[in-house]
C-alpha positions as CSV (number, residue, x, y, z in Angstrom):
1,X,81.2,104.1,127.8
2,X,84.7,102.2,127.8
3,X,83.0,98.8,126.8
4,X,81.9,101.1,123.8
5,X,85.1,102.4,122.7
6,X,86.7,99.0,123.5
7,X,84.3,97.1,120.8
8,X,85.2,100.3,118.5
9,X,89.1,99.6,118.7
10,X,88.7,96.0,118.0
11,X,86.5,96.6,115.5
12,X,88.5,99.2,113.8
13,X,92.1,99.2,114.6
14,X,92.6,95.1,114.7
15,X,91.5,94.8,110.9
16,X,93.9,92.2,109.3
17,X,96.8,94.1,107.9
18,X,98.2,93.2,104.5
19,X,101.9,94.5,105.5
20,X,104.0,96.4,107.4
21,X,105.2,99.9,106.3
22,X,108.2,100.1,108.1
23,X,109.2,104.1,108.6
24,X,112.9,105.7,109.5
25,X,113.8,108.5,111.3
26,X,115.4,111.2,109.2
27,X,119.0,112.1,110.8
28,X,119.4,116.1,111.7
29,X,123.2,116.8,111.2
30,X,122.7,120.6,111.7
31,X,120.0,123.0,112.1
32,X,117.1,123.5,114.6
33,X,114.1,121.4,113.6
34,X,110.5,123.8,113.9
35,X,108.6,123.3,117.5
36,X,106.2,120.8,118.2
37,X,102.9,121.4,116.3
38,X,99.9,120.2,114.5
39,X,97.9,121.7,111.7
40,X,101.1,123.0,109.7
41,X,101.5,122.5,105.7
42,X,104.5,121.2,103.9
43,X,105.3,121.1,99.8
44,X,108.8,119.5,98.9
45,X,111.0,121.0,95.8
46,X,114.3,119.1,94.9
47,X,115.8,117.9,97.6
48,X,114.4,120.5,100.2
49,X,111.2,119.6,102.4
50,X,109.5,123.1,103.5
51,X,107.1,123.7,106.5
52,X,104.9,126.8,106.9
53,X,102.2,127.4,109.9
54,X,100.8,125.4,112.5
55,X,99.8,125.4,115.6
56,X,100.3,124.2,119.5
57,X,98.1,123.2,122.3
58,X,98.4,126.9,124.2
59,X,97.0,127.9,121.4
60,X,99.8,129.7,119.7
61,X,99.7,129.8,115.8
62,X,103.1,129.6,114.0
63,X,104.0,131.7,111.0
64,X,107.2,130.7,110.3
65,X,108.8,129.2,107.3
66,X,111.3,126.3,107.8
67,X,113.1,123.6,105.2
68,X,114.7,120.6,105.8
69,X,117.6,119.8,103.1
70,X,117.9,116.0,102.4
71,X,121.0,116.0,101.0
72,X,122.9,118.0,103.3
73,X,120.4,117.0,106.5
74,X,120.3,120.6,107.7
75,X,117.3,122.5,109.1
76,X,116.7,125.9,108.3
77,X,114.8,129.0,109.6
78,X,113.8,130.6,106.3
79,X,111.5,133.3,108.0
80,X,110.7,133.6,111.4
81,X,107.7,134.2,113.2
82,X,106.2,137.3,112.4
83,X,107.9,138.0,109.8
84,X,105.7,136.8,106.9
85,X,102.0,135.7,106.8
86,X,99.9,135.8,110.1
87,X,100.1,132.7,111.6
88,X,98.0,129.8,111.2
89,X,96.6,126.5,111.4
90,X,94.2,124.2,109.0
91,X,95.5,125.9,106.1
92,X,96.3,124.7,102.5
93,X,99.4,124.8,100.7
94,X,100.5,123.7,96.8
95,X,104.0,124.0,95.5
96,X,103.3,125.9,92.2
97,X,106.9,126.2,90.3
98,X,109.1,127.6,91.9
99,X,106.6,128.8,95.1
100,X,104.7,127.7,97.7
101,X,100.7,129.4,97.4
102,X,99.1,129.2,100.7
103,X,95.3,130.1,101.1
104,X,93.1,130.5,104.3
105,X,92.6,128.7,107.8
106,X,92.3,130.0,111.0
107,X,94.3,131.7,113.5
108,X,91.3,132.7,116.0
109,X,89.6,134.6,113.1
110,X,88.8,132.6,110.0
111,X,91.1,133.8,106.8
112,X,90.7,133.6,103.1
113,X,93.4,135.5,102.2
114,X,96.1,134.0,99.9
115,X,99.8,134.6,100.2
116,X,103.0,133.3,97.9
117,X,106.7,131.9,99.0
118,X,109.4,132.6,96.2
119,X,111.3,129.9,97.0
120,X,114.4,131.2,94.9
121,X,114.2,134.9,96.8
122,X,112.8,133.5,100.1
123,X,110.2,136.4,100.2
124,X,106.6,136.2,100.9
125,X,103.8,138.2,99.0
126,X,100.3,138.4,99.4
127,X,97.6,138.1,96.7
128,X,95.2,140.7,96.5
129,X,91.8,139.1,97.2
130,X,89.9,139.7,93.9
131,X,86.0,139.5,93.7
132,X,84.0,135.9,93.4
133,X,87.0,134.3,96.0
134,X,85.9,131.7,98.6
135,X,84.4,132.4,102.0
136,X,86.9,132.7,105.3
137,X,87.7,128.6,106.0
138,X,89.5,126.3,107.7
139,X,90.2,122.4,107.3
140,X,89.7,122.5,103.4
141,X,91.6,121.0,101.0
142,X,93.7,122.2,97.9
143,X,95.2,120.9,94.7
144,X,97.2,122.8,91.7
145,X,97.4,121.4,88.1
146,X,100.5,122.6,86.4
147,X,99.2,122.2,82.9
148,X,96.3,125.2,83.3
149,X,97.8,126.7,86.4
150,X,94.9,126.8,88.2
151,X,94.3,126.0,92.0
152,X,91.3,124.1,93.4
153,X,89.7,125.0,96.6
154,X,87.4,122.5,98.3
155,X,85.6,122.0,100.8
156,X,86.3,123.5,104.6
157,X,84.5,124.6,107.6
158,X,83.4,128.7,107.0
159,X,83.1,131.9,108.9
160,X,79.4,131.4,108.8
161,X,79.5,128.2,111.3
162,X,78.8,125.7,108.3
163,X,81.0,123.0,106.9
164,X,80.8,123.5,103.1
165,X,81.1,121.1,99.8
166,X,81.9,123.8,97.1
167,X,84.7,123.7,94.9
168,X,86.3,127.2,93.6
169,X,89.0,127.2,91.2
170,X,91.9,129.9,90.6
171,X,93.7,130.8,87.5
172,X,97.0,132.2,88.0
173,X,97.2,133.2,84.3
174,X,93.8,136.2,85.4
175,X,94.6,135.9,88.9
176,X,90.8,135.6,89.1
177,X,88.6,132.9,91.4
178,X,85.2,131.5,89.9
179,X,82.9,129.1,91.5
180,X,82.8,125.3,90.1
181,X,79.3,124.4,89.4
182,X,79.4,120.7,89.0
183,X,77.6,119.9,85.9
184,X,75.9,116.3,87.6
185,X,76.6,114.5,91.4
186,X,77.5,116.5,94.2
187,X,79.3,115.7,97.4
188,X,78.1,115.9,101.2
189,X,79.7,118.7,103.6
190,X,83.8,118.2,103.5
191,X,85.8,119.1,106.5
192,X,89.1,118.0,107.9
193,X,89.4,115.8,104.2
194,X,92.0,114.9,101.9
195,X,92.1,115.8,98.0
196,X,94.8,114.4,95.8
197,X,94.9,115.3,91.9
198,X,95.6,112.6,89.0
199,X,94.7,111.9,85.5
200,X,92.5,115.2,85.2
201,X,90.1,114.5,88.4
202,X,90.2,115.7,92.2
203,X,89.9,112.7,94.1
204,X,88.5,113.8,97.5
205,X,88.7,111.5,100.7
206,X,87.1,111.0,104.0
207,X,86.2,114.0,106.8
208,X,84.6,114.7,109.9
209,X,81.8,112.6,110.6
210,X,81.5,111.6,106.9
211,X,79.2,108.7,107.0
212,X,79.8,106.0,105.1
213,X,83.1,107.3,104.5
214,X,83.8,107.7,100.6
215,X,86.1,108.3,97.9
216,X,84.6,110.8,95.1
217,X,86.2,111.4,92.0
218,X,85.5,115.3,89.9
219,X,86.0,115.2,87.0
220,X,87.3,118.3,85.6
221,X,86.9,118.1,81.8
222,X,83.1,117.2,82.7
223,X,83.1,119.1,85.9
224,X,80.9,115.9,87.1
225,X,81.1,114.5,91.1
226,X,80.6,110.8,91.5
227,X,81.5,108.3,94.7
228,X,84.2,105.6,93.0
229,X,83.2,102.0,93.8
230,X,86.3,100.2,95.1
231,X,87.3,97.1,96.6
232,X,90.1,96.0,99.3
233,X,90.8,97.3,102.7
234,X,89.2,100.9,102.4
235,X,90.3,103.3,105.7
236,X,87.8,103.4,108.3
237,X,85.8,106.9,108.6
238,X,88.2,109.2,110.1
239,X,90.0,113.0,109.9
240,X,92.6,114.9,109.9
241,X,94.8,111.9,107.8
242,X,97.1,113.4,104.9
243,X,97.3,111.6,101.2
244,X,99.5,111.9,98.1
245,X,99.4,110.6,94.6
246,X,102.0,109.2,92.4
247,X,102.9,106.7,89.9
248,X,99.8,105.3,89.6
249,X,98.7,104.9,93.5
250,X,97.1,107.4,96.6
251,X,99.2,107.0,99.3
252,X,96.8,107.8,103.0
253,X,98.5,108.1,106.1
254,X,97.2,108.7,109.8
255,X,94.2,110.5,110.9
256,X,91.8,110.1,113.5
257,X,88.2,109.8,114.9
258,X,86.2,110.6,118.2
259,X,88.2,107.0,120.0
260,X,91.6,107.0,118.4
261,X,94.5,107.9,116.7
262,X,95.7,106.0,113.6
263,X,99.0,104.9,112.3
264,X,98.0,102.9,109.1
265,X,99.2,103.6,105.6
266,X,96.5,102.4,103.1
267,X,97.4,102.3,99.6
268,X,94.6,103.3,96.7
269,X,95.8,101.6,93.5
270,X,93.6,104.0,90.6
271,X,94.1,101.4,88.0
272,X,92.0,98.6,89.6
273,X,90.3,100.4,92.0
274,X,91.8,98.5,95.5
275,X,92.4,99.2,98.8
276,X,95.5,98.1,100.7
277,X,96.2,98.4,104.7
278,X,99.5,98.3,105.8
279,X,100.8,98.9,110.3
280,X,103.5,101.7,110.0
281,X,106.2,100.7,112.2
282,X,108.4,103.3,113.2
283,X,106.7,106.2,114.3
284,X,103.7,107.4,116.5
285,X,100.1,107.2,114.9
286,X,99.0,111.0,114.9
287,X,97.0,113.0,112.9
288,X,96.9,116.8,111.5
289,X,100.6,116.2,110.3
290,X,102.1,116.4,107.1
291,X,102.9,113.8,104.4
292,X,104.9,114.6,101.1
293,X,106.5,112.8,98.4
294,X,110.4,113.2,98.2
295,X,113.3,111.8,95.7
296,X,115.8,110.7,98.5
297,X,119.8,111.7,97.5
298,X,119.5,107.7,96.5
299,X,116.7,109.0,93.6
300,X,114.3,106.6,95.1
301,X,110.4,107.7,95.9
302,X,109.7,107.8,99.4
303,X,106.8,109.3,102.0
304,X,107.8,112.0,104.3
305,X,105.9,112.4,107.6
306,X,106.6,115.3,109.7
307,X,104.5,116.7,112.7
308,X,101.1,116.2,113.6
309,X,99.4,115.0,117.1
310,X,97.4,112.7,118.8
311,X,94.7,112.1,121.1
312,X,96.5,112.1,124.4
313,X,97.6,115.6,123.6
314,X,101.1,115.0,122.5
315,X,102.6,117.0,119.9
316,X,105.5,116.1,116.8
317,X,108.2,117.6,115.3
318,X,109.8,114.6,114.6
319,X,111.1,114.1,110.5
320,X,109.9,110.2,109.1
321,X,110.4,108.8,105.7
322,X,109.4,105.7,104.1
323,X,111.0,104.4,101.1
324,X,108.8,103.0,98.4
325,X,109.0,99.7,97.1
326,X,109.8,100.1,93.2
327,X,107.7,97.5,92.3
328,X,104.7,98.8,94.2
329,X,105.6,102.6,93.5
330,X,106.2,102.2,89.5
331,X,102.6,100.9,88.4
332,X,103.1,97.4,86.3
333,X,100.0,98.7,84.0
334,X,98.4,102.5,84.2
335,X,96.7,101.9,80.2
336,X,93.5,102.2,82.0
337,X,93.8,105.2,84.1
338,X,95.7,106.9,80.7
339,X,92.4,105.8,79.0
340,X,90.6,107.1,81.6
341,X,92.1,110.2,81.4
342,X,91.5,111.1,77.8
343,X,87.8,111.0,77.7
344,X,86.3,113.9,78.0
345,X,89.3,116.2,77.7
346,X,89.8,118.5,75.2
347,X,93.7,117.0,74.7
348,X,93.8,115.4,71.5
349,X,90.2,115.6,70.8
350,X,88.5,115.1,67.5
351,X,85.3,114.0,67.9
352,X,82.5,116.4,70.0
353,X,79.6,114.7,71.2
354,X,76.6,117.6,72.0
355,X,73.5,117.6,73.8
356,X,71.1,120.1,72.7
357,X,68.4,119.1,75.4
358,X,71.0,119.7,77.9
359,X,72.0,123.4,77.5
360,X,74.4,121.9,75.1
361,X,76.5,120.2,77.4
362,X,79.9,118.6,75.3
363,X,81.6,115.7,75.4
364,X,84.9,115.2,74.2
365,X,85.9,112.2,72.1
366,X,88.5,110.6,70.4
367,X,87.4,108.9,66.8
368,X,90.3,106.0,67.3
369,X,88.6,104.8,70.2
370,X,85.5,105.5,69.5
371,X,85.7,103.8,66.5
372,X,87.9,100.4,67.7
373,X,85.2,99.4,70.1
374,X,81.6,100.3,68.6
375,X,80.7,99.3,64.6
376,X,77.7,101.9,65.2
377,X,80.6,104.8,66.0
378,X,82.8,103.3,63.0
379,X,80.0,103.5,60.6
380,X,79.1,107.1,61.4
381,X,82.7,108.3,61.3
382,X,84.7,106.6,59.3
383,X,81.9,106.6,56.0
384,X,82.3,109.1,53.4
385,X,79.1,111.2,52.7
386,X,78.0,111.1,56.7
387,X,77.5,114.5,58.2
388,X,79.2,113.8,61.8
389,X,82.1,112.2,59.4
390,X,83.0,115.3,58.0
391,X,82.2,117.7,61.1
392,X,83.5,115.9,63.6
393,X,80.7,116.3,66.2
394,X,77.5,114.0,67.1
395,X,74.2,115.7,68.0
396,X,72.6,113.4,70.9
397,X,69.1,113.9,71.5
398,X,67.1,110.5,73.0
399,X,70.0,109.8,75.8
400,X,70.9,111.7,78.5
401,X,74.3,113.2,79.3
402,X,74.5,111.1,82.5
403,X,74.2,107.8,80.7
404,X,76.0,108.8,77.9
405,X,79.0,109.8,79.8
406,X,78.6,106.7,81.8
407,X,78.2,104.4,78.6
408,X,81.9,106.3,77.2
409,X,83.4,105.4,80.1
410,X,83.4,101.8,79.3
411,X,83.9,102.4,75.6
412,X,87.4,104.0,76.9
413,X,88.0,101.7,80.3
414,X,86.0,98.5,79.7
415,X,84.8,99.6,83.3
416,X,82.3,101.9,84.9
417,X,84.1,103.4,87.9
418,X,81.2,105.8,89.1
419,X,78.2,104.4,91.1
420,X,75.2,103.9,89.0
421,X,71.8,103.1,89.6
422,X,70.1,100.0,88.2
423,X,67.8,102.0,86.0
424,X,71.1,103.7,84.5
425,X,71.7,100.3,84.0
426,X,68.6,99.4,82.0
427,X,69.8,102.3,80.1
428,X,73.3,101.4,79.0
429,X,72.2,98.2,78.5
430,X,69.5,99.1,75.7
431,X,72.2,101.8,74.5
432,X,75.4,98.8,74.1
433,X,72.7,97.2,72.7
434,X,71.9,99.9,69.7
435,X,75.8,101.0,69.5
436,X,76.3,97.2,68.4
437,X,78.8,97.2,72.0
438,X,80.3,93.8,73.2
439,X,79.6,92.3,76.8
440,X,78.7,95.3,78.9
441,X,79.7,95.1,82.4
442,X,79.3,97.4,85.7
443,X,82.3,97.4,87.5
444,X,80.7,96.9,91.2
């Protein structure tokens, strides 16, 4: 057995690094810092880093609210112990406003139940749990998206002993949950994962046991699941790790497996689709910690690490931040993701492309674009006398939704991100082909 997990850490942890991430300890002027513990959540808002839950290796579960000022470098006991939601581990948190929303985990029981932080009164309310909400979980993941205050809820491990891959979303505007039916793909059981949201998808990372271990892109506009091809020095399969998005990259920290601990930071650049690795120097490697992105006093972007544990039963409390270089951190060209990002959402949309076949499934379009790269589209559109020209939508009966989404996606990206099989690619082919379509290439 130790020859095993010997061939597995020079296998995994010796991979050739393309830099160092060198990590700082944050200086505590004043306060007491939380105890030890692993499991916790943490959103940041101005200038103050907040921590909520957790748990330690007695297991006790913590239900205390704490915050950590940057500017003055002062800990703070915002609400003890007791005093607000039952305490907790594995939960999810999201920073919506001017509050922090925390849903589920467990605690000995599993919990579904959903409570709010007013940051500005420092009082916590609970939700009332309406009808259609998820199932009691732990080790799930959540997002919030500002612009249609909603809250995505994926993934987790359930009362019912199963890890699950379903995706619930909840609208703050009719305080109401529904179940996300994904319109194509689908993603294997997610537990112990990461989710990060940009440019109108949930990109969801890793979990236990995940074999091969994956990055899948949903797509919200066309509520569609598909794995994202990408090249570079991925992260090995692992759990427990923590991610964040911003300025055009997906920052991963940490995590762990069944033989070790990491302390890597891999960077996911979204534009071109690439991995980086880089040793964090600095700090322990851990995992079930917390990671957050913070504007230093100094207004520059940096990574904040706080908690977590590792495999030789040691638990953090410790603060970490690592500055981001600005010429990594502001992206030298996002046009593709922004591309990327306009097809198929409603935002600015004047063309709609329908599928009767399909329960008439939609697409939306944008004429400019649609128009600039295809004489077939041009002609249609931009004629007088056409029907589509003067209605503004296209009836497609003779190509799937699939392959039509797919073969929009390059119109928009010059790219197909997605993985495709090669009789999808027969089809795109034939259908550049008819749509009069320059070189059409798969991005592998």
């Amino acid at each position: 057995m130790e020859s095993n997990i010997s061939t597995v850490l020079t296998f995994r942890d010796f991979k050739e690094p393309d830099g160092i991430a060198a990590f700082r300890a944050v200086d505590v002027d004043s306060g007491t810092p939380p105890q030890k513990r692993s499991g916790s959540t943490c959103v940041v808002a101005g200038q103050n880093f907040y921590v909520f839950g957790g748990s330690d290796y007695s297991g006790a579960f913590y239900g205390d609210t704490h915050r950590f000022c940057f500017e003055s470098k002062k800990w703070t006991c915002l609400v003890p112990d007791g005093a607000g939601p039952r305490g907790r581990h594995l939960h999810s948190a999201v920073l919506r406003r001017n509050s922090i929303v925390v849903f589920g985990g467990k605690c000995g029981s599993y919990l579904n139940d959903m409570h709010e932080f007013n940051i500005a009164t420092g009082v916590w309310r609970e939700f009332k749990t309406p009808p259609g909400c998820p199932s009691k979980r732990f080790g799930h993941s959540a997002v919030y998206q500002p612009e249609t205050d909603m809250m995505y809820i994926c993934g987790g491990y359930d009362s019912f002993g199963e890890s699950c891959n379903d995706l619930y979303g909840f609208s703050f505007k009719n305080l109401s949950w529904m179940k996300i039916h994904p319109a194509t793909g689908s993603v294997p059981p997610l537990l112990q994962h990461t989710a990060v949201l940009w440019q109108g998808s949930i990109y969801v990372l890793g979990g236990y046991k995940q074999k091969p271990f994956s990055l899948f892109e949903f797509r919200l506009g066309s509520r569609s699941w598909g794995i994202v091809r990408t090249s570079g020095k991925a992260p090995n399969m692992r759990w427990g790790h923590k991610a964040v998005a911003a300025g055009g990259f997906m920052y991963v920290f940490g995590g762990g497996d069944s033989a070790i601990c990491y302390g890597d930071l891999h960077i996911y650049d979204f534009a071109n689709c690439r991995w980086e690795r880089r040793i964090a120097e600095g700090l322990n490697a851990r995992y079930f910690h917390d990671l957050c992105l913070v504007e230093t006093p100094r207004q520059s972007p940096a990574l904040v690490v706080f908690g977590g544990r590792n495999t030789h039963q040691f638990l953090f409390n410790d603060l970490h931040v690592y500055p981001l270089d600005e010429e990594l951190y502001d992206a030298p060209d996002s046009l593709l993701q922004d591309l990327r990002g306009l097809l198929d959402s409603p935002e600015f949309s004047d063309v709609t492309i329908e599928f009767p076949k399909e329960d008439n499934k939609r697409i939306y379009c944008h004429k400019s674009i649609l128009c600039t790269r295809s004489e077939h589209f041009r002609a249609m559109l931009c004629r007088s006398g056409m029907k589509e020209s003067q209605v503004g939508v296209i009836s497609i009966t003779n190509v799937s939704y699939d392959v039509f989404l797919r073969f929009l996606e390059y119109l928009y990206t010059s790219q197909i991100q997605s993985d495709v099989s090669f009789e999808m690619v027969c089809e795109l082919l034939k259908l550049s082909e008819q749509a009069r379509v320059g070189c059409f290439v798969v991005r592998r």
